[in-house]
LUMFI-877887 format. One record per residue (C-alpha): y, z, x. Coordinates in steps of 0.001 Angstrom, whole numbers, padded with zeros to 6 digits, always signed. Example, Ala and Ser with C-alpha at 12.3 -4.5 7.8 and 13.67 -1.06 7.14 Angstrom:
// residues 2
-004500+007800+012300/-001060+007140+013670/
// end
This chain:
// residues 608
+003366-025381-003664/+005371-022862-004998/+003943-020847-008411/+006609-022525-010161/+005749-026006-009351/+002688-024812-010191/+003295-023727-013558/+005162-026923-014334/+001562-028754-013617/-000124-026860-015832/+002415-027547-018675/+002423-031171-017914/-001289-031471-017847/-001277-029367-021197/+001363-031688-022820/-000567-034761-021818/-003754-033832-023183/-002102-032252-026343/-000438-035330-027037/-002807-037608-025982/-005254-035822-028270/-002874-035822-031306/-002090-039337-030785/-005883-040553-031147/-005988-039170-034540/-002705-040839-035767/-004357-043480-034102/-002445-045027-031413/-004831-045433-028653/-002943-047052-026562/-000110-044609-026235/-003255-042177-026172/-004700-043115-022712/-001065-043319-021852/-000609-039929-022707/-003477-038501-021199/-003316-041015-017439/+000767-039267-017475/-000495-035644-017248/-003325-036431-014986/-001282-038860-012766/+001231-036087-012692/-001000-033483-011347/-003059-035952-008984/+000152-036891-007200/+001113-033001-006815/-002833-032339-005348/-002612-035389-003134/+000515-034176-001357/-001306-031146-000832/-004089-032404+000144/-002331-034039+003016/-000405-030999+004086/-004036-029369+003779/-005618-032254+006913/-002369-031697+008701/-003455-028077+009048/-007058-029080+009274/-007876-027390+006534/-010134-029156+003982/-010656-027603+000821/-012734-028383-002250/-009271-029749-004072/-010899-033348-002672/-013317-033028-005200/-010800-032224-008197/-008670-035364-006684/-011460-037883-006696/-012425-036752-009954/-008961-037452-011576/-008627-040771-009987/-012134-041571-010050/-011233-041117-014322/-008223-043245-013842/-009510-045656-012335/-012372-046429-014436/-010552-045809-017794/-012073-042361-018501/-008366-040580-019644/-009795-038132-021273/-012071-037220-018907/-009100-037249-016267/-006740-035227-018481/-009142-032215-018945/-009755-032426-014758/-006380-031985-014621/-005970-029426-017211/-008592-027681-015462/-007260-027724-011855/-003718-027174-012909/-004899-023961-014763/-006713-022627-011721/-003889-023179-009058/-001565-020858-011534/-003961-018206-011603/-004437-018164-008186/-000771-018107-007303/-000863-015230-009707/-003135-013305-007967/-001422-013807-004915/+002300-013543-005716/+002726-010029-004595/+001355-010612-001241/+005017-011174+000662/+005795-007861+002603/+009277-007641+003139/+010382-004762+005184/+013378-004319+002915/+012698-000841+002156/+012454+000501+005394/+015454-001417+007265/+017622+000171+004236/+016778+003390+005210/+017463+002802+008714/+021480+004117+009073/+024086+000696+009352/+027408+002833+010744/+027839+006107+012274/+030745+008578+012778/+031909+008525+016210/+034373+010982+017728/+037174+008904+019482/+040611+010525+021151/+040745+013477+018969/+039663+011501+015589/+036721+010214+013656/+036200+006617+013454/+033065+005257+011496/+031030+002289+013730/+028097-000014+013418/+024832+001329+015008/+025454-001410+017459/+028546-000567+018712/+027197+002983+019875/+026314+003537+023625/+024902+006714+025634/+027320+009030+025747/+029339+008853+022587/+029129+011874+020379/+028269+011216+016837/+028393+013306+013763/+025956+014065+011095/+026423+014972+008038/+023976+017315+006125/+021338+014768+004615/+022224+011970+006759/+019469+010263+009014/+020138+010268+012827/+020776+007307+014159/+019830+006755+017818/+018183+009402+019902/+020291+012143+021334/+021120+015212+022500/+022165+018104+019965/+025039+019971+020909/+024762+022612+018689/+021612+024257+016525/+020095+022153+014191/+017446+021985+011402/+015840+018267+011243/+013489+017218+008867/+011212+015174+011232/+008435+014246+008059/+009774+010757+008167/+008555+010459+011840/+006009+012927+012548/+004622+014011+009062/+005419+017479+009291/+006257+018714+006141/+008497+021775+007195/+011726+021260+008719/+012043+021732+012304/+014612+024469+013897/+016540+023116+017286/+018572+024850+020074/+021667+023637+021099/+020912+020868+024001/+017513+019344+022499/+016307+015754+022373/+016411+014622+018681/+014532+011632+017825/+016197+008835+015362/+015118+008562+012036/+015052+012350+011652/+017163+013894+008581/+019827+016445+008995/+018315+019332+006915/+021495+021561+007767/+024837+021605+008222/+026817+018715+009766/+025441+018684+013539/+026798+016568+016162/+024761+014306+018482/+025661+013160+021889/+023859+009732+022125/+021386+008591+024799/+020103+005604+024031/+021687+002478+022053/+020089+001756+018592/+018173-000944+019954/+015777+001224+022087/+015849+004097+019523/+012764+005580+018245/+013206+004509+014646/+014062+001138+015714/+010636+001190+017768/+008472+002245+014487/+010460-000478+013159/+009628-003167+015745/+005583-001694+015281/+005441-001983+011534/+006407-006024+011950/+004289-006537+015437/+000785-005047+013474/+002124-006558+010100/+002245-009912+012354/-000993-009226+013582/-003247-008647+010565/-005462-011855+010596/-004973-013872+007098/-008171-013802+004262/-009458-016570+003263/-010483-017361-000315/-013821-017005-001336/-014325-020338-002380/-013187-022065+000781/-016466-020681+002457/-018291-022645+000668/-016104-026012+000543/-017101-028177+002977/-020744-027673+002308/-020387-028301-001363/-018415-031650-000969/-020613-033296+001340/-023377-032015-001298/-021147-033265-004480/-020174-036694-002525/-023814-037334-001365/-025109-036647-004751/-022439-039190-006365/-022293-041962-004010/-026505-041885-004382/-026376-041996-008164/-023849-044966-008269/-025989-046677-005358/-029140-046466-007275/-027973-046920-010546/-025229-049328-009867/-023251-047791-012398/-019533-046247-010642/-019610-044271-014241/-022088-042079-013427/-020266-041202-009278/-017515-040417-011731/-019832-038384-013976/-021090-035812-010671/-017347-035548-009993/-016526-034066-012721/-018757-031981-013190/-018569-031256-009809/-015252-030225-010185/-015003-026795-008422/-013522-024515-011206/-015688-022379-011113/-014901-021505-007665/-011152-022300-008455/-010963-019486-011573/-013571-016759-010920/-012071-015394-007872/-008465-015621-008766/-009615-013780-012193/-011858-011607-010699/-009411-010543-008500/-006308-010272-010878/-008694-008247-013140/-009135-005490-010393/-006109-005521-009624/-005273-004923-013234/-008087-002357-012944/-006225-000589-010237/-002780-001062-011708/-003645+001256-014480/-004675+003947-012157/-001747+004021-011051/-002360+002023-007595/-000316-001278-007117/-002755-003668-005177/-000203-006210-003635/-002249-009352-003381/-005780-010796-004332/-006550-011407-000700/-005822-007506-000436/-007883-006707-002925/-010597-008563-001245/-010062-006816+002195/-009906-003697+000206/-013996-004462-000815/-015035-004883+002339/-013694-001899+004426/-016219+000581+005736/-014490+003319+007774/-011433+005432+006346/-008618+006820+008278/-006535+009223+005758/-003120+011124+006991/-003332+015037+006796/+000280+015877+005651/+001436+014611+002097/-001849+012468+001885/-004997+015276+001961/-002404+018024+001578/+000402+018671-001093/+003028+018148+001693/+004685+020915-000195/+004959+024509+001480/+003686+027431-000898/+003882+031160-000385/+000191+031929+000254/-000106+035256+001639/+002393+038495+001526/+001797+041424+004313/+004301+044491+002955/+004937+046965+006001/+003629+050624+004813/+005983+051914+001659/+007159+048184+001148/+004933+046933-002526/+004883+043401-002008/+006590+042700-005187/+009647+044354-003792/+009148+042245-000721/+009059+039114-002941/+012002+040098-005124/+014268+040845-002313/+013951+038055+000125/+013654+035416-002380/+017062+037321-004083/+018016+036231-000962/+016792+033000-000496/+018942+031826-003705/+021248+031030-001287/+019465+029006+000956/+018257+025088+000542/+015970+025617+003364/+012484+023827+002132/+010732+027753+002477/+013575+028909+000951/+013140+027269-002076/+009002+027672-001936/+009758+031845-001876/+011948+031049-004662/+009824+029378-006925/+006749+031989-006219/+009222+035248-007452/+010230+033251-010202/+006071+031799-011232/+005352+036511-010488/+008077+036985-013453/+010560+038514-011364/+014316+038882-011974/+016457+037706-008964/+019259+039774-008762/+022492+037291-006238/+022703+037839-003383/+026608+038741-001503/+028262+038324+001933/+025425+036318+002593/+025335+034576+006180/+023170+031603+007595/+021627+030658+010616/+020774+026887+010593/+016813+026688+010623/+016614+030282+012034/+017334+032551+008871/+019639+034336+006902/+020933+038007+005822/+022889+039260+003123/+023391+042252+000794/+021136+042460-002205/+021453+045201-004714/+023290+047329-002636/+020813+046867+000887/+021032+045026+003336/+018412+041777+003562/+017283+038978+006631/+015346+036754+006169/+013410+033714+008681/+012000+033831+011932/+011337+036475+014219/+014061+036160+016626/+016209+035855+014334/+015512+039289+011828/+014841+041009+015182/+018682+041350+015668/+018902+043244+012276/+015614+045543+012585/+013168+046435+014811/+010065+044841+015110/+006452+045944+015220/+004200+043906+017413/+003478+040421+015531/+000225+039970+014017/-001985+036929+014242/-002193+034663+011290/-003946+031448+010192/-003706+028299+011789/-001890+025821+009887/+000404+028874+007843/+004642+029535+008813/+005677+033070+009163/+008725+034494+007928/+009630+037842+008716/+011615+039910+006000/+013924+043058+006964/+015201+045704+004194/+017930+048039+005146/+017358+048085+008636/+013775+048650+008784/+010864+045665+008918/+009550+045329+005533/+006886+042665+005661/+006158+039180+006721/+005082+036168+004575/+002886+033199+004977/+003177+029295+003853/+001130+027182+004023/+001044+022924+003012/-002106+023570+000746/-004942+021055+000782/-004906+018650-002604/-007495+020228-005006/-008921+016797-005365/-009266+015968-001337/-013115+016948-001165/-014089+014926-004073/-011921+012139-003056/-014021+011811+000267/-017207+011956-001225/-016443+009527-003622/-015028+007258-000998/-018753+007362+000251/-020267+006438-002634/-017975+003228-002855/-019095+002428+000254/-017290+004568+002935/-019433+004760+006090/-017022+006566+008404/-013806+009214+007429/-011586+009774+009816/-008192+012346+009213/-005994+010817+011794/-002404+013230+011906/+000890+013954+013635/-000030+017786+013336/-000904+020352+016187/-004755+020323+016880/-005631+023928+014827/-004387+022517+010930/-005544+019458+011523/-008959+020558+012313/-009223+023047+009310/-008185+020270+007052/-011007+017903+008579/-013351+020363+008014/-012738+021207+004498/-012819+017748+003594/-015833+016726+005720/-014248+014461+007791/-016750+012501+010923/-013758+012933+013398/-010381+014507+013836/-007758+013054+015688/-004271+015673+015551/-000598+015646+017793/-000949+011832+017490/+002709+010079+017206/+002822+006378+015517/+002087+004606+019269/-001577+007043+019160/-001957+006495+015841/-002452+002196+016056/-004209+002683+019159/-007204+005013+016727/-006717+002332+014514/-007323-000406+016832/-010400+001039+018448/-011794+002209+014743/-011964-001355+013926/-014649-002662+016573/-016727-001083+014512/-015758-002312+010602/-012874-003038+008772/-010339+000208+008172/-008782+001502+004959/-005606+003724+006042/-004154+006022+003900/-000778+007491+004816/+002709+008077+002783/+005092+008389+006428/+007407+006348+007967/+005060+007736+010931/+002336+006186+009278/+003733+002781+008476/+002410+000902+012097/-000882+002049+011163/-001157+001145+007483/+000447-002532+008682/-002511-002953+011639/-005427-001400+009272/-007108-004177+007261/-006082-002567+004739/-003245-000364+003850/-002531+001955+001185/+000757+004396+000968/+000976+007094-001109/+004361+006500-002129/+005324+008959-004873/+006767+010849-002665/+006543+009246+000492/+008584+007443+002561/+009726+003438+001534/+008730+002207+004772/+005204+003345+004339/+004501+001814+000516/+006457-001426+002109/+003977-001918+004940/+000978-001237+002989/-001358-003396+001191/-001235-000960-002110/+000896+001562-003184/-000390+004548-004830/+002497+005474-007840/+000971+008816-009011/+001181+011769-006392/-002774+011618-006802/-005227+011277-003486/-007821+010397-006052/-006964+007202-006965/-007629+005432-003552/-011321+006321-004366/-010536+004231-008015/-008758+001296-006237/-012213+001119-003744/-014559+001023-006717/-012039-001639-008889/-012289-003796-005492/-015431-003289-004744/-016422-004603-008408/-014263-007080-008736/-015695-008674-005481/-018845-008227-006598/-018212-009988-009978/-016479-012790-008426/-019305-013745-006054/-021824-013366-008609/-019396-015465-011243/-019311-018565-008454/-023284-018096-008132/-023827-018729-011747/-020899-021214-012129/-021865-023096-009054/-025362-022863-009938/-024696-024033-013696/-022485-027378-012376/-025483-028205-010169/-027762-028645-012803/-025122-030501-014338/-024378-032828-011606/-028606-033761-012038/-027838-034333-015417/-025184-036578-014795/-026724-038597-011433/-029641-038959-013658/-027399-040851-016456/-027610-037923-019484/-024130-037346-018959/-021201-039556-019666/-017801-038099-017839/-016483-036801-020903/-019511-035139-021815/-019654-034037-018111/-015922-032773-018213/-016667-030593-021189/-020000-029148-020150/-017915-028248-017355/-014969-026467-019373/-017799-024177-021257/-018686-023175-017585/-015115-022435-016666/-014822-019918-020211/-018632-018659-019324/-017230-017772-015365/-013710-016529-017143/-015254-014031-019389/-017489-012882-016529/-014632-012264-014295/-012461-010117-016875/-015661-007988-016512/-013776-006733-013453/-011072-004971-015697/-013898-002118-016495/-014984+000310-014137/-018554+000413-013117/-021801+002489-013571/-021326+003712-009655/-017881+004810-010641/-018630+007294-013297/-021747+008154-011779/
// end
């Protein structure tokens, strides 16, 4: 049942009782009771086809109760008594179906990113093809920006962003006659790519095929309620059968049925749950479903992503080394004068820190480029290269290079001839990483693990500032599930990642959360939550709002369940008549409501 069928039982159930209420104080009883047996009959036939769908699957839920109740009411005459039942149920299935209507993960976003035609060269001209249609061997070209659509071999020099795939945040320089991997942006100018592989067996068609296998493979979660079904109805129907036996009255079986009738367990936890996610929503964090917000709760190790997730996945001039009679704010002025020219992700870091110093940027002239290897020009009169090594060595000579942090680019700068000074980058760790990870641990976080497509040296630096248990670095997407896998013999894994790299791993975690302001669409698509704000610190919110929110729904069923016990001894033992019972119940169901919006707070352990 869909939620709209849904929502047109709770309006029927509403009408009925509205009118069957307004037409007892005309009076007109008799159009009354037929008022209030409509909506009932109208949600009782809508329960009983589920119900049947429910043994087909052999899957017996506590709706039995709610069904025996209603008819139980009609049966015996008790409308009113049925026509609250049914308002009662009706309201519960919509607000679960609300809690759960964001749980469909379509992969949408990332087969739109995935390239549909290509330019192929053919007799002398360019003719634009489906992915399909391309076979080893054809040469392709790629536009500057465009996304690479089968492997291949590049033909000439090229500068690929590879973050999409490997999470490296700095685009990566290649010779003419290297393998390039599909799903890899053009950074430079147009390139072209002699194709070995059809789409099919690409590598972004494989990270495609991963996302759906581990999406496929993630186990389904249960409501909370439905662990304690069958052992409640053979409790409720033991308790009602015996009070009709002894008594002899079928008035007071009817009585335990109602107030029997599971709301409690129907409303807390889809309210609960839609509070947290609420909770979360306003952090910024978009929880996709109820049931992941209940996975969320009960994860115990986390596996975070190093680039873009515990760092800024945003290169920033961090160090400048002026040779001797260079002041480094000449250095800086010059090559980022320079680097006006460029669009080269450094580039446009160097950039940014002359311009945050105060310094005027004279433009550059006669200004040349080497795709992902550097560039020189004239500045004010000198001449200027700037980029790698190799590159500024063919415009001045070099001194011996000098070591420099792991995890930090060099770019070597050369002023009229002469070496003038190198400068380091580095993708900076998030200010709020450390905190992040200890909060994590006080929301219940036994295990952290930083889990990256990085060389070995950043990666462990990062772990270390953050405290992380275990480092795993150089790991492509196939690694990465195979950590995940093996992480979760021992307790159910959070992942955090923002990658199309990432996006297996997120989809075979328990849970999944992408940090998606600026990460890829694939990632936030296979995830279970999507964090909005470029802010690590809100997966340590979305763990306590879970975490709460579980805990208030299991101790809102506990009291509820607790309360319609009692109730159902009232009612076996004759104190109760099923409309009394029906409305004792409904106080219950507001008491277990109001407890459950509880969950739209954050907790004591959260501010601690």
């Amino acid at each position: 049942m869909d939620e709209d069928a849904k929502q047109r039982l709770l309006i029927a159930a509403g009408t009925g009782l509205a009118l069957g209420l307004l037409l007892r104080l005309v009076p007109l009883p008799t159009l009354s009771s037929l008022a209030l047996a409509a909506g009932t009959v109208v949600v009782l036939g809508a329960l009983l086809l589920e119900i049947l769908r429910s043994i087909a699957r052999r899957d017996f839920a506590l709706d039995i109760v709610a069904a025996l109740a209603m008819g139980g009411a009609l049966a015996l005459g008790e409308w009113l008594a049925g026509a609250v039942v049914a308002l009662m149920f009706a309201g519960g299935q919509v607000l679960e179906a609300r809690a759960s209507a964001r749980a469909k993960r379509e992969m949408t976003a990332l087969l739109a990113r995935q390239p549909r035609t290509a330019l192929r060269q053919h007799d002398g001209a360019l003719e634009e093809v489906p992915i399909e249609a391309i076979r080893p061997g054809d040469r392709l070209l790629i536009r500057k920006g465009e996304v690479l659509p089968v492997d291949g071999a590049l033909e000439g020099p090229a500068l690929l962003d590879e973050a999409a795939l490997t999470g490296e945040p700095l685009p990566v320089p290649h010779p003419a006659g290297d393998a390039a991997r599909s799903g890899a942006t053009n950074a430079g100018e147009s390139l072209v790519l002699l194709a070995t592989r059809p789409a099919a067996e690409s590598t972004y068609a494989a990270i495609v095929r991963m996302v759906e296998g581990a999406a496929a493979a993630k186990p389904p979660m249960a409501r909370l309620a439905e662990r304690w079904s069958v052992a409640f109805l053979l409790a409720t129907l033991a308790l009602a059968g015996g009070a009709w036996l002894l008594a002899g009255d079928p008035a007071r079986a009817l009585a335990v049925l109602v107030v029997a009738t599971p709301c409690p367990l129907l409303l807390a936890v889809p309210v609960a749950l839609v509070a947290g996610m609420n909770r979360a929503a306003r952090a910024g964090v978009l929880v996709k479903s109820g049931a992941a917000l209940e996975r969320l709760a009960a994860v115990s190790i986390l596996v975070l992503d190093k680039t873009g997730t515990l760092t800024e996945g945003r290169p920033r001039l961090v160090s400048l080394r002026p040779a001797p009679g260079v002041t480094e704010a000449e250095l800086l002025r010059l090559s980022a004068a320079l680097d006006q020219a460029s669009g080269h992700v450094l580039a446009e870091a160097l950039v940014t820190a002359a311009r945050e110093a105060g310094l005027a940027l004279p433009m550059p002239e006669a200004v040349e480029e080497a795709a992902g290897a550097g560039l020189a020009g004239v500045v004010e009169g000198q001449a200027v290269a700037v980029g790698a090594r190799s590159f500024v060595a063919g415009h001045a000579a070099l001194p011996e290079a000098a070591p420099h942090e792991p995890g930090t680019a060099a770019v070597t700068v050369a002023i009229a001839g002469r070496y003038a000074g190198t400068l380091l980058f580095q993708d900076r760790l998030r200010p709020e990483a450390p905190g992040v990870i200890a909060a994590a641990r006080r929301a219940g976080i036994a295990r952290v693990i930083l889990l990256s497509g990085d060389a070995e040296g950043p990666a462990q630096a990062v772990g270390r500032q953050v405290g992380a248990d275990a480092v795993f670095a150089d790991h492509d997407p196939a690694r990465k599930l195979a950590v995940i896998e093996a992480e979760r013999r021992g307790g159910r894994v959070l992942m955090v990642g923002d990658g199309v790299n990432d996006a297996p791993a997120l989809a075979m975690a328990d849970v999944g959360i992408a940090m998606a302001a600026r990460g890829a669409a694939a990632s936030g698509e296979a995830a279970d939550a999507v964090v909005l704000v470029d802010r690590l610190d809100r997966v340590a919110t979305a763990l306590f709002a879970a975490r709460r929110a579980q805990a208030i729904a299991r101790q809102s069923v506990a009291v509820g369940i607790g309360l319609s016990v009692i109730g159902m001894l009232a009612a076996a033992a004759g104190t109760l008549t099923p409309v009394q019972g029906a409305l004792i119940q409904e106080a219950i169901d507001v008491a277990v409501v109001l407890n459950a919006l509880r969950a739209l707070s954050p907790g004591r352990e959260e501010t601690a």
